[in-house]
Each structure stands twice: as C-alpha cells, then as structure tokens.
C-alpha positions in Angstrom: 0.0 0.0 0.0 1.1 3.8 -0.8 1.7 5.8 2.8 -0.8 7.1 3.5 0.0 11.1 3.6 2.7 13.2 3.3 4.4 11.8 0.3 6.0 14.1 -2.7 5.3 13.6 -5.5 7.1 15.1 -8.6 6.9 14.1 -12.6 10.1 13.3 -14.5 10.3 12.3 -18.0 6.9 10.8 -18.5 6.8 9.4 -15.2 5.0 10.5 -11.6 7.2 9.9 -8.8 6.1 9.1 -5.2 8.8 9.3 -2.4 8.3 8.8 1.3 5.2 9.7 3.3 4.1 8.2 6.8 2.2 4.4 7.1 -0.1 3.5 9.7 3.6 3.3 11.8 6.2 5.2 10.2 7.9 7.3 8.0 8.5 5.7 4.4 11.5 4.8 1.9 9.4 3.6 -0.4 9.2 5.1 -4.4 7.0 4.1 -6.7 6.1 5.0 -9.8 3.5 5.5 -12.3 3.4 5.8 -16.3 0.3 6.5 -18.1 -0.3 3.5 -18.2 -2.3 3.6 -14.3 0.4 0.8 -13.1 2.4 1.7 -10.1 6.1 0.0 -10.1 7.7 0.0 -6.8 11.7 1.4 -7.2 14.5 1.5 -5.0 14.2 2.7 -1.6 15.9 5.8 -0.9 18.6 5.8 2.1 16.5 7.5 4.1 12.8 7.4 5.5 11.1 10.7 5.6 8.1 12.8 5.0 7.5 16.9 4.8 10.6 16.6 2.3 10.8 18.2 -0.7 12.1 16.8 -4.2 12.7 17.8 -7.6 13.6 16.8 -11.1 17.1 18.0 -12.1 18.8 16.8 -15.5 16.8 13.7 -16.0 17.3 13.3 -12.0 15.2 13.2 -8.8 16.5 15.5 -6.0 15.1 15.5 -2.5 15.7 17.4 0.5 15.5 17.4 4.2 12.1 16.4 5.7 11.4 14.6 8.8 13.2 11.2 9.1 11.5 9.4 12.3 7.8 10.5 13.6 7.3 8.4 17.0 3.2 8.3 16.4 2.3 8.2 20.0 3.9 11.2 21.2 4.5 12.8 17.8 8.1 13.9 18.3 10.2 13.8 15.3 13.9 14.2 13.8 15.1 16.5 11.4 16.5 15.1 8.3 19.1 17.5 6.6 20.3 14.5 3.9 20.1 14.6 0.3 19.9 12.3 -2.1 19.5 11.8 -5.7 17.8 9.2 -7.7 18.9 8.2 -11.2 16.4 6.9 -12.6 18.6 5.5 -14.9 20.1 3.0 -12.6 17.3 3.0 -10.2 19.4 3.6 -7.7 19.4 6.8 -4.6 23.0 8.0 -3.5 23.7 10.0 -0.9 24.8 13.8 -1.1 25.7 16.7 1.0 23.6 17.2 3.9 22.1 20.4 4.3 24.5 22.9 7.1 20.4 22.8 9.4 17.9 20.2 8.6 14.6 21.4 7.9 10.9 20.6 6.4 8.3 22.9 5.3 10.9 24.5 2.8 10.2 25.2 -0.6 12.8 24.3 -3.7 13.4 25.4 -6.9 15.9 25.6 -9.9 17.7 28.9 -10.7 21.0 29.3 -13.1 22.0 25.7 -12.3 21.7 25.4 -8.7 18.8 24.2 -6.2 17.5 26.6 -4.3 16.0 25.8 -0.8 14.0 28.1 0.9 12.9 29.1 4.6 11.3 26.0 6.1 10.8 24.8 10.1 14.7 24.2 11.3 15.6 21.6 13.2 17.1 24.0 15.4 13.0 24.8 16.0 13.2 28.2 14.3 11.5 28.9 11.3 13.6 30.4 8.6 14.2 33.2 6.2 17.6 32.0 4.7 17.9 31.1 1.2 20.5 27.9 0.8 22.0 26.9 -3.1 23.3 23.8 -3.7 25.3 23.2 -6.5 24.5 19.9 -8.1 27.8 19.2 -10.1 30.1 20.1 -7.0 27.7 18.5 -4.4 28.4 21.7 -2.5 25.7 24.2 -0.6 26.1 27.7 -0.1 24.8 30.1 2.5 23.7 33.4 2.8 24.5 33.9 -1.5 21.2 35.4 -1.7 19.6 38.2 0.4 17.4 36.4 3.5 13.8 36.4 2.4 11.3 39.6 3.8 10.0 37.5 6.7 10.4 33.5 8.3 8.4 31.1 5.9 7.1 28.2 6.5 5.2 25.3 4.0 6.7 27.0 1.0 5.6 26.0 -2.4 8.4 27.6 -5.1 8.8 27.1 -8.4 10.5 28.9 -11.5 9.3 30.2 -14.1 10.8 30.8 -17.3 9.8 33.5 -19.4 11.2 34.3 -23.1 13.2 36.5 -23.8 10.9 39.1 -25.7 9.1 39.3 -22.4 11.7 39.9 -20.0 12.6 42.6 -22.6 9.3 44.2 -22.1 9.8 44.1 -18.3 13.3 45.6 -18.3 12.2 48.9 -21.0 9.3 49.2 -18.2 10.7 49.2 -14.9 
C-alpha cells in the first residue's frame, strides 16, 4: 500500500514519482512510480525514510531534500532530516549527497542558473527560517547566505520557476 499522507510527489520524463510519506507506523523509503499506463512499479528505496521533504527533477534526475526522518506516532516527536539524495532513474538507484548545514521541512525548492535553491522552512534548530541555501549539483556543495534572506520566516513553502522568453523579459526591463 502507498503511505498514507505526506508523500511528494514530482513528474520526470513521462513518469509520476512518489517518495516517502508516513504508514499507519512510520515514516516511508518507499518510491514508486507511475506511467500513463495507471500501473504503479515499486523502485529503490531511498537511504533514508522521511516525509515533509521536498524533491525535484534536475537533468533527468530526482533530488530531495531534508524532511522529517523518524515520527514516534504516539507522542509525535520527530527528527530532522538534513540529507540529500539523488535518484537516477537510470540505474534505479538513490545516493547520498551533501547534507544540508540545518535540517529542515516545510521548505520550498526550486531551480535557478543551475543550482537548487532551498527556501525558509521549520529548522531543526525549532526556528522557522528566512535563509535562502543553493546547492550546487555538479560540485555537491551548498552555499549560504548567497542570496539576500527572504522579507520574513516562511514556512510550508511551495516555489517554483518560471521561465519567461526572452521578448518578455525585454518588455519588463524597458518598463521598470
């Protein structure tokens, strides 16, 4: 059975991924996933089990970061996560990365002049942030405070990038 909520979920190629989540009893390894076809395939595990993570799709690869690694469901306590990992789908096959310098969940990610961006979030310091981390996928190295700190803490950030042609950006520069 799928977990039961907070997986990700994120499309690559022609294929939905599902990572992590929480079961009836913990947090979740398990990927699977599904081609037009309506068949879910189960795929390898990632290293780590964890929901409230976020992933994303990279040069034909899966990213994910951070997220919460153990929930103990009686008393709800939980452990930061500040791994990453990438899948390849490829090989089928998760290896491990750089951990973040603070674990965090509730951040948002996106994809900016070849880097990851990660983006406020719940620290597992238990401050919310307003930092704005890069990490550079071909170095497998992460950068602090390269970007000006966002207006105000954030947390459960949805991000993404959009990318406008040229003609438009144009437009915006001769206006402003």
């Amino acid at each position: 059975a799928l977990p039961l909520s907070i997986t990700l979920w994120t499309v690559l190629g022609n294929k939905l991924y599902i990572t992590g989540g929480i079961t009836s009893s913990s947090t979740s390894k398990q990927v699977r996933t599904q081609v037009v076809t309506n068949c879910w395939e189960n795929k390898c595990k990632m290293n780590y089990a964890r929901c409230f993570h976020k992933m994303i799709s990279y040069n034909g690869k899966l990213y994910v970061f951070g997220g919460v690694c153990v929930i103990l469901r009686a008393s709800f306590e939980s452990q930061g996560c500040p791994s990453t990992e990438v899948y390849d789908p490829d090989t089928d096959q998760w290896t491990i990365l750089a951990s973040m310098p603070i674990g965090r969940s509730g951040h948002g990610v996106a994809v900016l002049d070849k880097q990851i961006m990660v983006l406020g979030g719940l620290c597992y310091n238990g401050h919310y942030s307003d930092s704005i981390l890069t990490f550079d996928p071909e170095e497998n190295k992460w950068k602090e405070d390269e970007y000006p700190r966002m207006p105000c803490k954030l947390d459960g950030l949805q991000v993404c990038s959009l990318h406008f042609p040229e003609y438009v950006l144009e437009h915006v520069r001769r206006c402003s």
